[in-house]
N, C-alpha and C positions, 0 to 999 in steps of 0.2 A: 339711376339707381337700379332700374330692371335690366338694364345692361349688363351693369357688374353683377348682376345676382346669378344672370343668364350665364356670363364668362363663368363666375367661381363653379355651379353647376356643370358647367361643363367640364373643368378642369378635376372636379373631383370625380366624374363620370370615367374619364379618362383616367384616373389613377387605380379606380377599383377594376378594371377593365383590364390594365398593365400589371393587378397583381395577380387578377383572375388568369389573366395567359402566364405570367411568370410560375405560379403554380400548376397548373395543369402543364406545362412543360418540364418540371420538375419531376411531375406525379409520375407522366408518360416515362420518362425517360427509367428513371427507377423501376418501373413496371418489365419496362424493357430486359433491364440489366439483371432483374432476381429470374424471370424469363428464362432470359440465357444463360442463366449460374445456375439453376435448375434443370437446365437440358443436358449442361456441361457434366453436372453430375450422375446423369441416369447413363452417360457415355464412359464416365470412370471405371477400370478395374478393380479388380477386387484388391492386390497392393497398394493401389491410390487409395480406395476409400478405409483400409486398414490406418492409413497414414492420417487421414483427415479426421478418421473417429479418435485416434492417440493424440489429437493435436486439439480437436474439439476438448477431448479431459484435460489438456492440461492447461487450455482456456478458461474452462470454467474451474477449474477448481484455485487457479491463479485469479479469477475475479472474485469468486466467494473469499479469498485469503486478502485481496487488497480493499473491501467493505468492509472488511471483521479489522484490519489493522485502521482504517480510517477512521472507522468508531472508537476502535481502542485510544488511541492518540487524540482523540479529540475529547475523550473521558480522563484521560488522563492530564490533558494541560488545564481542564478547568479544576478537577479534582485538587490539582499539586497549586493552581493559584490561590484557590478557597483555603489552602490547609499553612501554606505560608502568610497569607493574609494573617488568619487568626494567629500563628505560632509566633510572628515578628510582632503584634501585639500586644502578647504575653509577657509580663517583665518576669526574668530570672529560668531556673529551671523546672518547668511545670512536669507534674505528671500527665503522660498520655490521656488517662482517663480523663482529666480535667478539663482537657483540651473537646473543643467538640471534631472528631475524632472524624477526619473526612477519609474513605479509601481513595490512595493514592501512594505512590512509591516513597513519598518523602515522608509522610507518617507511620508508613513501615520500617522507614532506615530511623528515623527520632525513636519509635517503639525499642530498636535492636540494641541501639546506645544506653538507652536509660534503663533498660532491662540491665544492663553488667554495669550500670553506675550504682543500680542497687541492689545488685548481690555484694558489689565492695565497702559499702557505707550504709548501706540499708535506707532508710526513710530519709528523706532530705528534705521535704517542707515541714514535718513535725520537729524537726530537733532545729535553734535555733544557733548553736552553734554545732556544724557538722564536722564529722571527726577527716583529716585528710585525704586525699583522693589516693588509692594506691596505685594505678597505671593508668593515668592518664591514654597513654598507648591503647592498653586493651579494650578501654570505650572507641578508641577512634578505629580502631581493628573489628570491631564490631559492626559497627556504622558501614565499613570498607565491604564487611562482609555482605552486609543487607542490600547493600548499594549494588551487586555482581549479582546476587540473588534476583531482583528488580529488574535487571538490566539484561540479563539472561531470558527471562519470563517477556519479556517485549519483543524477544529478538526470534520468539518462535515462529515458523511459518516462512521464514528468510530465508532458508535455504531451499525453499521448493520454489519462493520467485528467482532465484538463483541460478537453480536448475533451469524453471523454464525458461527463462530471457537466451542460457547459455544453448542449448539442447534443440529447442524448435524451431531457428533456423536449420538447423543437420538436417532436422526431420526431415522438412520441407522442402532440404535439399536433395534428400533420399529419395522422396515424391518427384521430385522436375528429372534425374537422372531415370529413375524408373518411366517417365513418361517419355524420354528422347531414346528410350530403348523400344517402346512399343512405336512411338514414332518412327523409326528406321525398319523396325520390323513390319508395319503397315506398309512403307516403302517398298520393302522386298518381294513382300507378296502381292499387291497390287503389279510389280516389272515395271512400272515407269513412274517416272516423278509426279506427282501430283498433289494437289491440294486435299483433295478426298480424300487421298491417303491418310496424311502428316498431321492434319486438324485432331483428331481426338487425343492424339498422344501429345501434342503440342500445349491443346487448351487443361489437358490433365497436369503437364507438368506448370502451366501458370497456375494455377488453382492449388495445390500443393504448397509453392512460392509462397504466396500469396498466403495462406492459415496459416504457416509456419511466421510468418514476419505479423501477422495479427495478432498469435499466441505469446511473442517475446516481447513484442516491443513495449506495450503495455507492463509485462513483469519488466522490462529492466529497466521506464524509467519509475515507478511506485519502489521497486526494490532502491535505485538511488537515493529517492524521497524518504523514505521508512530508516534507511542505515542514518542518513540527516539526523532525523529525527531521534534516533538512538544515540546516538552521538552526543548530539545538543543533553538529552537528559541524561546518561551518565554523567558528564560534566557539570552540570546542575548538581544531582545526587552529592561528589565528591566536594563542591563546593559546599552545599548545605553541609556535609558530615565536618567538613575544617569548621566553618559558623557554630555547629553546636561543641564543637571539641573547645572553642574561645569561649564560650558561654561557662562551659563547665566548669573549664579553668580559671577563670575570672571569679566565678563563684565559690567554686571549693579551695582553693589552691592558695 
């Protein structure tokens, strides 16, 4: 029994041991690398570092646009579940108000429809026989409207992840040519080939490379995920607006 207590001690000795070195070689190595990305840049020109501050804004102002659409989208599918829950619950055609009234796009396009159901007929739960529907069309045009209104309002902010996914590659491309220009010109003025030379203009145009493919890659894939996602809820929206256009008709008609 002290044997194996002795083995399991040891064997755990030896794991905390392999995690302690696996981190601290992690630690070092990262220490290392911000290091030399920090020397790399006190070596930058003044065009590199124009290029990397244009590329730093449209980093951040593409990650503040893909947390604000994250949130959004994720306020919105619990909003639009909560509001069809209760709305498919409902027998017949209710008024908004009576409904508990969730925001969400598909309460806004229900809101659009029964607003021109009752300009054409006026009240519909008071009157127990309701007088004919006049354009069935113009509620469902209605709906179609709110539904584009909706869908439009989701889609803002999409053309800037757009832009950068499209855009900060060039940048970055602009940065690696400006840096194999002072590379060569390093060259010329030092008269003979050397490393000494070719290194700062080299590690300038990696670095460049490098912020430009950080700054796109993230907008282009959230911008494919977000257009999805637009997508998917237009199609929802136009389905719900057919759903209440059967309801209305089923009821008044």
């Amino acid at each position: 029994m002290v044997a194996r207590s002795g083995r399991v001690c040891y064997v755990l000795n030896a794991q905390k041991k392999f995690v302690f070195t696996e981190g601290y070689v992690i630690f070092l190595f990262t220490a290392i690398f911000v290091t030399d990305l920090l020397e790399i840049l006190k070596q930058t020109g003044f065009v590199a570092r124009v290029v990397l501050l244009l590329l730093l804004f449209f980093s951040v102002v593409s990650w503040a646009m893909i947390l604000q659409k994250l949130g959004m989208f994720g306020r919105i599918r619990r909003k639009s579940d909560e509001f069809l829950r209760i709305f498919r619950a409902t027998r017949g055609v209710a008024n908004p108000q009576a409904l508990v009234m969730v925001a969400s796009p598909f309460a806004n396009v229900y809101a659009a429809g029964y607003r021109e159901l009752q300009s054409q007929i006026g009240g519909v739960a008071a009157n127990p026989h309701p007088p004919k529907l006049k354009s069935l069309q113009a509620v469902t045009v209605s709906m179609q409207l709110a539904s584009a209104e909706e869908v439009r309002h989701v889609e803002k902010g999409m053309s800037w992840l757009a832009t950068t996914g499209a855009v900060s590659p060039f940048i970055g491309l602009f940065g690696t040519v400006w840096g194999i220009i002072d590379a060569f010109s390093g060259l010329g003025s030092a008269g003979a080939a050397s490393l000494r030379a070719v290194a700062p203009g080299i590690a300038e145009a990696l670095v460049t490379t490098a912020a430009g493919l950080f700054a796109a890659i993230p907008a282009v894939i959230f911008y494919n995920h977000f257009l999805q996602n637009i997508r998917d809820l237009a199609q929802r929206l136009d389905t719900f607006a057919l759903e209440v256009t059967a309801l209305i008709e089923k009821a008044l008609t």
